[in-house]
OpenMM code with the backbone's topology and positions (N, CA, C; nanometers):
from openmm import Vec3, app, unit

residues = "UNK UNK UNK UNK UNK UNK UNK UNK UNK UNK UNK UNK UNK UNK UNK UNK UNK UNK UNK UNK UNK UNK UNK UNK UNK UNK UNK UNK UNK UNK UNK UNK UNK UNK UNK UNK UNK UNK UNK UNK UNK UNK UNK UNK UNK UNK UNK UNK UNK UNK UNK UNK UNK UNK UNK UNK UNK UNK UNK UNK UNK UNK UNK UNK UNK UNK UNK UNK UNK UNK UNK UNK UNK UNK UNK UNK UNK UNK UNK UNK UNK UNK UNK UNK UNK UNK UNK UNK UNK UNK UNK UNK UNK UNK UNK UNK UNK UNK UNK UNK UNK UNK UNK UNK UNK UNK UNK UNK UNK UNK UNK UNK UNK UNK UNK UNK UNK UNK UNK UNK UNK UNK UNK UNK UNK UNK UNK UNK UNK UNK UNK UNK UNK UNK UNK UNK UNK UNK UNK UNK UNK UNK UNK UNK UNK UNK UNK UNK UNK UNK UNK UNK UNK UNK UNK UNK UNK UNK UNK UNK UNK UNK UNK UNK UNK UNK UNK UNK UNK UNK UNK UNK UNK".split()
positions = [
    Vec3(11.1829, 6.2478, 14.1257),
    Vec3(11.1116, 6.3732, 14.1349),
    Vec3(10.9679, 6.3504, 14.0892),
    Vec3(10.8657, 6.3820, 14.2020),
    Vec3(10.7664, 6.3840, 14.1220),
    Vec3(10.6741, 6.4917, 14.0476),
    Vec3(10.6152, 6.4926, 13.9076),
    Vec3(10.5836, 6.6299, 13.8756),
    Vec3(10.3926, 6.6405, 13.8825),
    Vec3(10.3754, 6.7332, 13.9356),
    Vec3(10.2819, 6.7670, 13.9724),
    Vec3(10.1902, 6.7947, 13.8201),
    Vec3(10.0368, 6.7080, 13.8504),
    Vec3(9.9599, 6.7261, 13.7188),
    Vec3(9.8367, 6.8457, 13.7502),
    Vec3(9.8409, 6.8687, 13.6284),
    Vec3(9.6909, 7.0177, 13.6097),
    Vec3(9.5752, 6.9351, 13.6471),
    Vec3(9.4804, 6.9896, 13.6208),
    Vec3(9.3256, 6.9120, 13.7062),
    Vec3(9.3341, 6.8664, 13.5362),
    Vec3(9.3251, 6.8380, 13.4150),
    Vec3(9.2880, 6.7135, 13.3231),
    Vec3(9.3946, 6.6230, 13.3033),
    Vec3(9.5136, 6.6143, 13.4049),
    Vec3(9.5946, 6.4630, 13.4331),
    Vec3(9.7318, 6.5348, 13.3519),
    Vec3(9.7404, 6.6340, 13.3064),
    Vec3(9.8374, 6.6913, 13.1912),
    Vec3(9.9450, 6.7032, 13.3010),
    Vec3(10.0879, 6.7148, 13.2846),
    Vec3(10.1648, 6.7839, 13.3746),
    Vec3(10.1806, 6.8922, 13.3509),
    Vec3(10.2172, 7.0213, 13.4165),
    Vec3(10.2278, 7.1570, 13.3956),
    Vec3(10.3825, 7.1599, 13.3092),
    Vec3(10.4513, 7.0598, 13.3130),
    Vec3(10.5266, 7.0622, 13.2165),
    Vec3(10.5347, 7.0338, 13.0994),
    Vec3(10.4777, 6.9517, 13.0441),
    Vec3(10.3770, 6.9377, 12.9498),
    Vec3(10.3021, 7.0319, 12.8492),
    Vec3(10.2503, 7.1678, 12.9214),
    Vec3(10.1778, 7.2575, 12.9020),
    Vec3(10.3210, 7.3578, 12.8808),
    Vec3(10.3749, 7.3982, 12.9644),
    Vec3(10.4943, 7.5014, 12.9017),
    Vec3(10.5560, 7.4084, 12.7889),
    Vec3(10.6162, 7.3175, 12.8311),
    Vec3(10.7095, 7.2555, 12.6839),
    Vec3(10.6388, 7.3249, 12.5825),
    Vec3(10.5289, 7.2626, 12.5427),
    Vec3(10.4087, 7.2669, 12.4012),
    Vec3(10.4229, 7.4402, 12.4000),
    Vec3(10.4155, 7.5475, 12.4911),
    Vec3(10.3879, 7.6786, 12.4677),
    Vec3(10.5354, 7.7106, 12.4512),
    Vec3(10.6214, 7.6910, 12.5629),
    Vec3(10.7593, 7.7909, 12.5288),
    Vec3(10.8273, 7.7366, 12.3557),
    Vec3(10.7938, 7.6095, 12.3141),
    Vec3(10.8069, 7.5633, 12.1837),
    Vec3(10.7393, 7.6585, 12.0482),
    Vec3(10.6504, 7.6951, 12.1059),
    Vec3(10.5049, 7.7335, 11.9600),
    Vec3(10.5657, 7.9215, 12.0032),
    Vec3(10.5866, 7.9643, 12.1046),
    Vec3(10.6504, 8.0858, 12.1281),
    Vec3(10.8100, 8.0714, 12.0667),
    Vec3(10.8802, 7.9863, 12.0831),
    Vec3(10.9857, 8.0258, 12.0240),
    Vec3(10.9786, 8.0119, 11.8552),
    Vec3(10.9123, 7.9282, 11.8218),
    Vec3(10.8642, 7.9027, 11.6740),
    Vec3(10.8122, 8.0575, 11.6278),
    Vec3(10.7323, 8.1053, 11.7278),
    Vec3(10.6651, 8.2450, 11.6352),
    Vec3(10.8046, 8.3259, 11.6722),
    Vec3(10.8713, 8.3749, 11.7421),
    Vec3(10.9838, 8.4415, 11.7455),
    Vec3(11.0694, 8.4179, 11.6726),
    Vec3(11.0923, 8.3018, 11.5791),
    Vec3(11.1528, 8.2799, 11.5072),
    Vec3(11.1270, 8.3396, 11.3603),
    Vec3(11.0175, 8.3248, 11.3357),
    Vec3(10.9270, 8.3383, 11.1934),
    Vec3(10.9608, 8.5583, 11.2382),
    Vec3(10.9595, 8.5814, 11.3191),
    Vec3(10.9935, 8.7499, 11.3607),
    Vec3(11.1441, 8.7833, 11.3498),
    Vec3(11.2047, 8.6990, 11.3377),
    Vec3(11.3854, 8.7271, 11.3470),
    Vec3(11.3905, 8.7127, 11.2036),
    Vec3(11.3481, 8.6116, 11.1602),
    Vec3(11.3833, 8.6319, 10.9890),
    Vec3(11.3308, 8.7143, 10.9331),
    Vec3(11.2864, 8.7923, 10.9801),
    Vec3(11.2007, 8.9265, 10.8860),
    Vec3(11.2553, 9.0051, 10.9202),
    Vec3(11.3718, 9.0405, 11.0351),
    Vec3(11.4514, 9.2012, 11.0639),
    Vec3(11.5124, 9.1818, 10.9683),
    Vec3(11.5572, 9.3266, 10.9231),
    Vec3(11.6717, 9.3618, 10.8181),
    Vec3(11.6060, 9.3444, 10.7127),
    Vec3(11.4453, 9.2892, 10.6725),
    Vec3(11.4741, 9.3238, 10.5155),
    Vec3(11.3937, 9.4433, 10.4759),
    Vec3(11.4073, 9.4517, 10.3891),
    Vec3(11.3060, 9.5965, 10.3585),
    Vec3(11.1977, 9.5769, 10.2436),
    Vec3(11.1352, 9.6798, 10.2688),
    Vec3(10.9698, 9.6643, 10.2280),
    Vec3(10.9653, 9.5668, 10.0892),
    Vec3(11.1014, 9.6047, 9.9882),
    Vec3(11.0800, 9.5316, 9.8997),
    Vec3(11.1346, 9.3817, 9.8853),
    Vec3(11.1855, 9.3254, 10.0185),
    Vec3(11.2224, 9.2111, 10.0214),
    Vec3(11.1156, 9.1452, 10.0396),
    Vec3(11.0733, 9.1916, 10.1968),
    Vec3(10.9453, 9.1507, 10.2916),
    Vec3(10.8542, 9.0814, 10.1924),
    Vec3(10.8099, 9.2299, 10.0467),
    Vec3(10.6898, 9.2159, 9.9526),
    Vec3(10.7077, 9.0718, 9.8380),
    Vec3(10.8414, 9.0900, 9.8091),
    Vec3(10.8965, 8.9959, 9.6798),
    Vec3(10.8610, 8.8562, 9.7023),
    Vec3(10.8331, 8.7854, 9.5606),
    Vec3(10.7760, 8.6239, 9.5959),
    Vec3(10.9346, 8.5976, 9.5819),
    Vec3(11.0000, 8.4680, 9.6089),
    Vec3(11.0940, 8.4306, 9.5688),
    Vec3(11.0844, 8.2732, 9.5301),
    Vec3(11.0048, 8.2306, 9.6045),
    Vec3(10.9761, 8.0727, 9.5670),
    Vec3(10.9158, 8.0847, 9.4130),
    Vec3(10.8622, 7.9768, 9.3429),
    Vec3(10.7890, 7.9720, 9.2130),
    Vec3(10.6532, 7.9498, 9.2171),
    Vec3(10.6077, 7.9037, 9.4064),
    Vec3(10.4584, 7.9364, 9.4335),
    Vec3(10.3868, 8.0613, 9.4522),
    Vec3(10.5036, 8.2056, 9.4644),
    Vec3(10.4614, 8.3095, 9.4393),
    Vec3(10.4386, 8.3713, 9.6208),
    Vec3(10.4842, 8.2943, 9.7115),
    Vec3(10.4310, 8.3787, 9.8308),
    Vec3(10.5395, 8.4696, 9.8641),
    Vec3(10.5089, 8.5926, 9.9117),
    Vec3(10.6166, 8.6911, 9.9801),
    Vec3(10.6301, 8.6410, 10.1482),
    Vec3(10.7325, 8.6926, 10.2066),
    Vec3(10.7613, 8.6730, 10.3491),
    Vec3(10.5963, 8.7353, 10.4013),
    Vec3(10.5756, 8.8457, 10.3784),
    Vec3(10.4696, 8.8795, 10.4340),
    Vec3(10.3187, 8.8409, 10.3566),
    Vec3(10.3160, 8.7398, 10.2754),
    Vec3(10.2167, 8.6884, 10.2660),
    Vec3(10.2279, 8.5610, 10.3851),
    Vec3(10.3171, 8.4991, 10.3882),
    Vec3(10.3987, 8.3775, 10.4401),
    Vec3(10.3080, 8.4617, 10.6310),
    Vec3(10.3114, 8.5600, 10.6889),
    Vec3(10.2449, 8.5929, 10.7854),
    Vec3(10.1634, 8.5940, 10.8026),
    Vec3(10.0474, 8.6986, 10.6871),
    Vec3(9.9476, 8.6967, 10.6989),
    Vec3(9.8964, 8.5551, 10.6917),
    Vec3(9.9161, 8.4524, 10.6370),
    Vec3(9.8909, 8.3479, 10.6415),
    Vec3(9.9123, 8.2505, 10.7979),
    Vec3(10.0282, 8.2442, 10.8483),
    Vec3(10.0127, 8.2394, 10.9668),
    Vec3(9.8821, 8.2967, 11.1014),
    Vec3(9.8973, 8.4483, 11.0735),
    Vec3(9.8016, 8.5138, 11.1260),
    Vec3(9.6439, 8.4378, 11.1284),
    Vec3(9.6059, 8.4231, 11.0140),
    Vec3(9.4816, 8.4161, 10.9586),
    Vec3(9.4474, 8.2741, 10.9746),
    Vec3(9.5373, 8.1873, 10.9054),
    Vec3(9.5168, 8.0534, 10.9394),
    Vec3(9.5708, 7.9683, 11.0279),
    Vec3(9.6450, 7.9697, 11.1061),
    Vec3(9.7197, 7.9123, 11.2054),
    Vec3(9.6374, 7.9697, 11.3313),
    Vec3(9.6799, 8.1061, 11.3809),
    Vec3(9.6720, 8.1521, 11.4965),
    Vec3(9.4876, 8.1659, 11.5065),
    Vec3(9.4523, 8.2916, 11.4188),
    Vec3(9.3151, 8.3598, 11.4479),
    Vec3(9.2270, 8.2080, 11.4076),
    Vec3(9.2775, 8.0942, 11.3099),
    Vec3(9.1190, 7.9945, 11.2593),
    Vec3(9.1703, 7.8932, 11.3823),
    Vec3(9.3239, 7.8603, 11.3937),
    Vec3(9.2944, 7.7263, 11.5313),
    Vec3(9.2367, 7.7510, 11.6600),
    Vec3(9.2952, 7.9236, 11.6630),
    Vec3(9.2837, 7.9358, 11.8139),
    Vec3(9.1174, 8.0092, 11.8368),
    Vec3(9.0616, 8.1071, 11.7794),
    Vec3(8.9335, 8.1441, 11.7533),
    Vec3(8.8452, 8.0524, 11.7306),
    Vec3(8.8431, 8.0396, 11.6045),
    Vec3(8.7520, 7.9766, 11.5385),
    Vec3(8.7309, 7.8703, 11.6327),
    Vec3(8.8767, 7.7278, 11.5720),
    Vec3(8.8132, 7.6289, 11.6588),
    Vec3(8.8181, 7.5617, 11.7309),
    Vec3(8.9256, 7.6260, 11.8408),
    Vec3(8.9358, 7.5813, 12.0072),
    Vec3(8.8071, 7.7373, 12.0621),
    Vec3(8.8087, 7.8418, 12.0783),
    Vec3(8.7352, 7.9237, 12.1000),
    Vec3(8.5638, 7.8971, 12.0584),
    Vec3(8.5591, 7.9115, 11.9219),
    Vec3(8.4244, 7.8801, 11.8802),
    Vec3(8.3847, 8.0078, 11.8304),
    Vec3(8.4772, 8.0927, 11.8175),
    Vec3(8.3717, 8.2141, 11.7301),
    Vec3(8.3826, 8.1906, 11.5877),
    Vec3(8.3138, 8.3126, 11.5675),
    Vec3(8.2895, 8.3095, 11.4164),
    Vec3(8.3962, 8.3056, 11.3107),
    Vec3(8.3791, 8.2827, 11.1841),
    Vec3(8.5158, 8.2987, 11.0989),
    Vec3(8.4553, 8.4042, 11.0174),
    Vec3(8.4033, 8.5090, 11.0814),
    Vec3(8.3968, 8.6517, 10.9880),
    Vec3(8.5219, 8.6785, 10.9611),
    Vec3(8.6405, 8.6644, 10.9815),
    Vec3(8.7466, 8.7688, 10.8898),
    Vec3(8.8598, 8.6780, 10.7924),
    Vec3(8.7788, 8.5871, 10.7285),
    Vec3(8.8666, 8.5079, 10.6266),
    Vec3(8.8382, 8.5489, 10.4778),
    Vec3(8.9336, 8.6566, 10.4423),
    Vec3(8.9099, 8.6926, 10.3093),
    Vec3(8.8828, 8.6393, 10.1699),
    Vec3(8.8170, 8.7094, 10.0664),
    Vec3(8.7637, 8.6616, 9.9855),
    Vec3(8.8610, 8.5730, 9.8890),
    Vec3(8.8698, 8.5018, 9.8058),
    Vec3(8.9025, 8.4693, 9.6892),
    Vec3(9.0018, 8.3562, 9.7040),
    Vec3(9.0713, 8.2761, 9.6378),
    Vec3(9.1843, 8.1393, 9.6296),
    Vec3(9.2857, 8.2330, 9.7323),
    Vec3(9.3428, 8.1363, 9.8292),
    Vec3(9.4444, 8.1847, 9.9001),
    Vec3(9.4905, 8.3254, 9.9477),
    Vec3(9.3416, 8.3637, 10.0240),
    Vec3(9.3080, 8.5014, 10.0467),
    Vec3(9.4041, 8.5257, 10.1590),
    Vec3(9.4204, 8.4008, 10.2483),
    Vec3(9.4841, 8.4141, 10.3842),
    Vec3(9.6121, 8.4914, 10.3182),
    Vec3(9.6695, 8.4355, 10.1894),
    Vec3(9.8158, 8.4876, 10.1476),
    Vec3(9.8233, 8.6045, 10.0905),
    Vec3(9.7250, 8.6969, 10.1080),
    Vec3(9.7470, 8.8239, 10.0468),
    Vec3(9.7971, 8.9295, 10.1150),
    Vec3(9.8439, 9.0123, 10.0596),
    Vec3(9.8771, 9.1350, 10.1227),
    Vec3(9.9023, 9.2520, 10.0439),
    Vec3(9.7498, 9.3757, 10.0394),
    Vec3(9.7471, 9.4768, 9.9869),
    Vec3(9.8963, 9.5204, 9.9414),
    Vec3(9.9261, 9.5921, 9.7946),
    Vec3(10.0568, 9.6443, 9.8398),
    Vec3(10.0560, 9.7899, 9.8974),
    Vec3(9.9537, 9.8363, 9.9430),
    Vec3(9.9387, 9.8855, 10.0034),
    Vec3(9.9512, 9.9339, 10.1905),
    Vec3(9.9251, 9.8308, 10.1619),
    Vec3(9.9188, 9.7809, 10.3232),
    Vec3(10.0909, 9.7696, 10.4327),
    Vec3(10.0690, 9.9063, 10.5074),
    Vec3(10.1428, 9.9091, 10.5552),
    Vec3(10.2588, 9.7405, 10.6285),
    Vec3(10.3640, 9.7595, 10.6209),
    Vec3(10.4257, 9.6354, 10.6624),
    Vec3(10.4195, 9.6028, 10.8097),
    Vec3(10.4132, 9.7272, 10.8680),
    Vec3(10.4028, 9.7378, 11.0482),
    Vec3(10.2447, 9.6437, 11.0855),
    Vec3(10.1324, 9.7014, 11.0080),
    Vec3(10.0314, 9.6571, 10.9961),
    Vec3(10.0132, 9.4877, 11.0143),
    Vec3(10.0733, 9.4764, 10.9040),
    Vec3(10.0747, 9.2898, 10.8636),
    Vec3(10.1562, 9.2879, 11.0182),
    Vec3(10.2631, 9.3110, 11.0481),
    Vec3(10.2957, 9.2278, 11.1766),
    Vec3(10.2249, 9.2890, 11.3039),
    Vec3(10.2183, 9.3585, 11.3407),
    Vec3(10.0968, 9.4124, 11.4596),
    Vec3(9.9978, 9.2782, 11.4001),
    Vec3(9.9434, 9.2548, 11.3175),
    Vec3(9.8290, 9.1936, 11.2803),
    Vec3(9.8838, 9.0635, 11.3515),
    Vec3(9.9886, 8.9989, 11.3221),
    Vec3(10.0212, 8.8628, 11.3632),
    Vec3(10.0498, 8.8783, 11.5213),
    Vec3(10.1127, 8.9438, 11.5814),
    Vec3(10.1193, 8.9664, 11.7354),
    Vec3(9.9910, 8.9700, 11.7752),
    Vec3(9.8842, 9.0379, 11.7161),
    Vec3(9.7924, 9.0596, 11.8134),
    Vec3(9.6970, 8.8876, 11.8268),
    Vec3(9.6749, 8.8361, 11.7082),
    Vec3(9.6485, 8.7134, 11.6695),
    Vec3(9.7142, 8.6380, 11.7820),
    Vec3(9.8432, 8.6685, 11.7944),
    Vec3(9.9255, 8.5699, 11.8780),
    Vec3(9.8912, 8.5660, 12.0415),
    Vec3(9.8407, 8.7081, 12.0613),
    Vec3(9.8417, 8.7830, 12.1943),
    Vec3(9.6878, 8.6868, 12.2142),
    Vec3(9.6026, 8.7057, 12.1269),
    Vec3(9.4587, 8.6346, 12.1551),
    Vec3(9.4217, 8.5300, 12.1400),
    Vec3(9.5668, 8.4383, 12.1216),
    Vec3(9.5822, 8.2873, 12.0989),
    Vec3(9.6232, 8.2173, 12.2436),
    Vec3(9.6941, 8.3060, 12.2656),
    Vec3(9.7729, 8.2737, 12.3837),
    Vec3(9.6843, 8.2962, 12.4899),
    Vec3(9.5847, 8.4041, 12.5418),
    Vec3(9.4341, 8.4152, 12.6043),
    Vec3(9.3894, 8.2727, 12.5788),
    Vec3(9.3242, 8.2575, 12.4666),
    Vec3(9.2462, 8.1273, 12.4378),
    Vec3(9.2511, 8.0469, 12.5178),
    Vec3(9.4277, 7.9788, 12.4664),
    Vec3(9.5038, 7.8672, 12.5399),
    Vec3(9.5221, 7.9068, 12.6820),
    Vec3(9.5350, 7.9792, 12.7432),
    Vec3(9.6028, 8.0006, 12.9179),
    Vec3(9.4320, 7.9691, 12.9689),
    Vec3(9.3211, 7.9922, 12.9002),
    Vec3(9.1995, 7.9630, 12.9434),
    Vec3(9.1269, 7.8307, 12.9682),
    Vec3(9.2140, 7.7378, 12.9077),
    Vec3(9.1743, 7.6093, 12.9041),
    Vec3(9.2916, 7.5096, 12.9199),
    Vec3(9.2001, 7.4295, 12.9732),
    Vec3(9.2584, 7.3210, 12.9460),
    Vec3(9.3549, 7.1979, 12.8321),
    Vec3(9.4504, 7.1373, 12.8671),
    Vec3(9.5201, 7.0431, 12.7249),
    Vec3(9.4283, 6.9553, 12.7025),
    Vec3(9.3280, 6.9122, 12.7656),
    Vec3(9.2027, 6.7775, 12.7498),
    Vec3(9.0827, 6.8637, 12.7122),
    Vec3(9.0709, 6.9716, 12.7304),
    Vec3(8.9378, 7.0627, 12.6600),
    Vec3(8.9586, 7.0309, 12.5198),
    Vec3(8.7888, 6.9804, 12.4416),
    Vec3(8.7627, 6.9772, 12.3489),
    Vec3(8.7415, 7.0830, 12.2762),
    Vec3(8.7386, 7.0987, 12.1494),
    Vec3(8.7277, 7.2159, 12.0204),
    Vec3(8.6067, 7.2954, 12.0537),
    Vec3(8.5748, 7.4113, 12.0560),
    Vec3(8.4490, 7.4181, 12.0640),
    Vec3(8.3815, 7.4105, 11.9362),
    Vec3(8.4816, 7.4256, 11.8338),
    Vec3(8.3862, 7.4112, 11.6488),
    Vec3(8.4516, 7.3195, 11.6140),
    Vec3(8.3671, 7.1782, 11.5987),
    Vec3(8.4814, 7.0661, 11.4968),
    Vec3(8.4571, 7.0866, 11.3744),
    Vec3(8.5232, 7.0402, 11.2584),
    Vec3(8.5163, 7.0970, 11.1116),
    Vec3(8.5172, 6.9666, 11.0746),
    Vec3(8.3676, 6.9252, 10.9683),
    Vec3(8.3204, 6.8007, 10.9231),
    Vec3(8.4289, 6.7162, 10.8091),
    Vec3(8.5537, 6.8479, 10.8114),
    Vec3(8.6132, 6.7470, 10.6655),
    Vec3(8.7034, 6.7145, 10.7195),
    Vec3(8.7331, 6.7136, 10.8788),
    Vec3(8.8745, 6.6295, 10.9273),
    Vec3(8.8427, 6.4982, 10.9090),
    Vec3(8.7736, 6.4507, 10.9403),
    Vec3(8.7704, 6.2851, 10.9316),
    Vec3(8.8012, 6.2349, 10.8014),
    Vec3(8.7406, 6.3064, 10.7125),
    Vec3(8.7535, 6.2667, 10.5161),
    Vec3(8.8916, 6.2604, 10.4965),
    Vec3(8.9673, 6.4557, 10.5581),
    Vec3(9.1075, 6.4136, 10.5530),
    Vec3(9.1870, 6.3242, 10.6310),
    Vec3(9.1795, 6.2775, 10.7459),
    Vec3(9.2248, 6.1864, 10.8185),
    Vec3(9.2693, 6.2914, 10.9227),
    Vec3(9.2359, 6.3410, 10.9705),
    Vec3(9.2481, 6.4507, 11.0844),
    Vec3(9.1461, 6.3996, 11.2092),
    Vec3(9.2703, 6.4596, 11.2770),
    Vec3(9.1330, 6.4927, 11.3923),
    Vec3(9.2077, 6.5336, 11.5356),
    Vec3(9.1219, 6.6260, 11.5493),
    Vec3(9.1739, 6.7352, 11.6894),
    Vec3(9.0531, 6.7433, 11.8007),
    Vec3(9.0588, 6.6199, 11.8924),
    Vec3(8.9991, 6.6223, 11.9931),
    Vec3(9.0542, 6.6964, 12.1117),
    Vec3(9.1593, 6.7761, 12.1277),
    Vec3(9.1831, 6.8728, 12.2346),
    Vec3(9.2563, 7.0105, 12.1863),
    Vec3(9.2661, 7.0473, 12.3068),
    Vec3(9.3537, 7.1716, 12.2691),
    Vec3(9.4932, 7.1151, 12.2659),
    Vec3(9.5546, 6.9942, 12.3037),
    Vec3(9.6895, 6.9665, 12.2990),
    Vec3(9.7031, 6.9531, 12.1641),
    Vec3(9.6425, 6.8461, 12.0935),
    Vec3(9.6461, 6.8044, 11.9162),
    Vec3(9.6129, 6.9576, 11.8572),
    Vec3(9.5519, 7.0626, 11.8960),
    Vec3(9.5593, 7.2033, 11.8435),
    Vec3(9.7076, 7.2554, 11.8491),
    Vec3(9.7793, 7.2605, 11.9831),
    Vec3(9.8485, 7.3107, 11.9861),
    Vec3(9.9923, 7.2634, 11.9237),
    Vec3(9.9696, 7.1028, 11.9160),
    Vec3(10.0652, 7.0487, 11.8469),
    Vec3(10.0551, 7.0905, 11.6774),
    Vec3(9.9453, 7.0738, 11.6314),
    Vec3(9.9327, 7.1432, 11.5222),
    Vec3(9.9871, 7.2578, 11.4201),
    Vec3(9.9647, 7.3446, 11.5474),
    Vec3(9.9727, 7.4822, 11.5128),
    Vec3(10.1552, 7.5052, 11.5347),
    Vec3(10.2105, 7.4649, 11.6043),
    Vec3(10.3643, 7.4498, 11.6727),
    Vec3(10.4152, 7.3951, 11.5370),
    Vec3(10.4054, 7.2605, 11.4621),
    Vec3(10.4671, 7.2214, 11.3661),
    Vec3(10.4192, 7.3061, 11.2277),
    Vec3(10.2759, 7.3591, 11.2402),
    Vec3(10.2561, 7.4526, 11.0711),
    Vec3(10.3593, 7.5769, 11.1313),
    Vec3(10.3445, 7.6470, 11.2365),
    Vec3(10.4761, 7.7419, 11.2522),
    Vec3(10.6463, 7.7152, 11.2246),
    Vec3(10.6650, 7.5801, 11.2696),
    Vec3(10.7885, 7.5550, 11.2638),
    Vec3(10.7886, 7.5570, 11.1036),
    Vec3(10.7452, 7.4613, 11.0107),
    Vec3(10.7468, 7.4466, 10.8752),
    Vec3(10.7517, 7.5521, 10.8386),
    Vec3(10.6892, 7.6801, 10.8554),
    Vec3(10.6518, 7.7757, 10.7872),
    Vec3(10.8122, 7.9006, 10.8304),
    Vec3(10.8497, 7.8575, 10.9499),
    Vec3(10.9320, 7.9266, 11.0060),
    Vec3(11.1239, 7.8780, 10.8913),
    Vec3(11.0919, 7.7352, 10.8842),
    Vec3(11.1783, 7.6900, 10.7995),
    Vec3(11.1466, 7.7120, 10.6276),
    Vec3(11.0534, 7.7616, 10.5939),
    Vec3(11.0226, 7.8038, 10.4954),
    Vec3(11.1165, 7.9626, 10.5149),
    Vec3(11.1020, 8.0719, 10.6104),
    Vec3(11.1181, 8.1778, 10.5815),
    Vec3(11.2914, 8.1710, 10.5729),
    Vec3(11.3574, 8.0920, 10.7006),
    Vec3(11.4990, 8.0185, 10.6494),
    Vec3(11.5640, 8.0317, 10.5360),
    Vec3(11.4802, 7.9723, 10.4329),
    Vec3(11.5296, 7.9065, 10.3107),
    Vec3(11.5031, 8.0660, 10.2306),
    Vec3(11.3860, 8.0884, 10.2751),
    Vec3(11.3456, 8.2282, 10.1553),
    Vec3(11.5039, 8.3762, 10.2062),
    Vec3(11.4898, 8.3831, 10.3268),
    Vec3(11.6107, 8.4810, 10.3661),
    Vec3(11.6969, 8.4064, 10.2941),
    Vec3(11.7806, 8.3314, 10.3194),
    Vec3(11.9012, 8.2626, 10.2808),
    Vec3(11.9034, 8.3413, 10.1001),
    Vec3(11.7797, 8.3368, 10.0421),
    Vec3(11.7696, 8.3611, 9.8536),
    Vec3(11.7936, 8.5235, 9.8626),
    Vec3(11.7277, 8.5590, 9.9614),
    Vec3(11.6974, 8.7177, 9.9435),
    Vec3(11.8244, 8.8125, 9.9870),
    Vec3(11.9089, 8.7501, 10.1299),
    Vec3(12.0122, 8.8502, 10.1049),
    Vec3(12.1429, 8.7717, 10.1563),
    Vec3(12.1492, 8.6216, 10.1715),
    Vec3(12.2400, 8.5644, 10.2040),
    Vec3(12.2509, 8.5177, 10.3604),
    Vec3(12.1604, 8.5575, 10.4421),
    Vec3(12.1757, 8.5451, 10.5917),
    Vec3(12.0941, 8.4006, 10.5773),
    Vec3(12.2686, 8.3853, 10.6820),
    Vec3(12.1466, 8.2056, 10.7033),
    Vec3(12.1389, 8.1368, 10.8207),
    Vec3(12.0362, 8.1305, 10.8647),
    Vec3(11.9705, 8.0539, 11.0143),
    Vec3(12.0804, 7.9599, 11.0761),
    Vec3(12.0756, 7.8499, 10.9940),
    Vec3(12.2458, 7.7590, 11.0488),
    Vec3(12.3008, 7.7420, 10.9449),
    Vec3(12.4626, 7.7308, 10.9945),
    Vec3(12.5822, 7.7691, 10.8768),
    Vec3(12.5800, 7.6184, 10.9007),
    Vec3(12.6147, 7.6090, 10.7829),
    Vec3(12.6656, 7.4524, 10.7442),
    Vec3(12.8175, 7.4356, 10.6646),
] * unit.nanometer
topology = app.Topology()
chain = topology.addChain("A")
for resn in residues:
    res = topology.addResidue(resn, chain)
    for name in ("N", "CA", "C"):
        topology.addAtom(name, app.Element.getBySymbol(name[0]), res)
């Protein structure tokens, strides 16, 4: 069989694998959050102190809106809040519907980004301290691979946190 390539040599299979993967990863990180309630969602349970819905907004903010905006897109990083691990906050105020509308829509304008380009399109903002760290994201594929494994991790993070909070667990062992 032969499979037909996109105009930068990628196969179009290639391109769904990497997306229906990073989509089922965020649908995942959304299933472990039905059923709990506001004061589960809010509660840290680890000893680093993050709640499930800090554990989003963090997604939101740094995963979706800084890889896919910032720096495959190239806009600005006006909305990265103030102070140590701002991405992980969440007013307790702040409605819970809010925080997730917030991550869908992130997701909705990630997914724009990506359907706009190319897997061989370069970053439009590179960030001078990848090389120091040993990084480096010369396309949108190494973005998207990126962003697919901080979701999965983060998705197996929420796993482990449900499992503490009311006993439901992802796979029975």
């Amino acid at each position: 069989m032969i499979e037909s390539l996109g105009m930068d040599g990628s196969s179009s299979a290639e391109r769904t694998l990497l997306l229906s993967r990073l989509t089922g990863q965020r649908q995942h990180v959304f299933s472990q959050l039905e059923g709990l309630t506001d004061d589960q969602l809010r509660r840290p349970v680890l000893p680093s102190g993050w709640s499930c819905l800090g554990l989003v907004r963090h997604l939101t903010l740094s995963d979706e809106r800084y890889w896919f905006e910032v720096v495959v897109a190239g806009e600005p990083l006006d909305f990265w809040p103030d102070g140590d691990n701002g991405d992980w906050r969440v007013d307790p105020n702040e409605p819970v519907e809010a925080v997730l509308e917030a991550y869908r829509a992130a997701i909705g304008r990630s997914d724009e980004i990506t359907a706009a380009r190319r897997l061989d399109d370069a970053p439009a903002q590179l960030e001078d301290w990848w090389e120091s760290a040993g990084l480096s994201f010369p396309d949108l594929r190494t973005v998207l691979v990126h962003v697919l494994v901080e979701t999965a991790v983060h998705a197996g993070h929420l796993d482990a946190v449900r499992e503490l909070l009311d006993g439901r667990q992802y796979i029975v062992l």
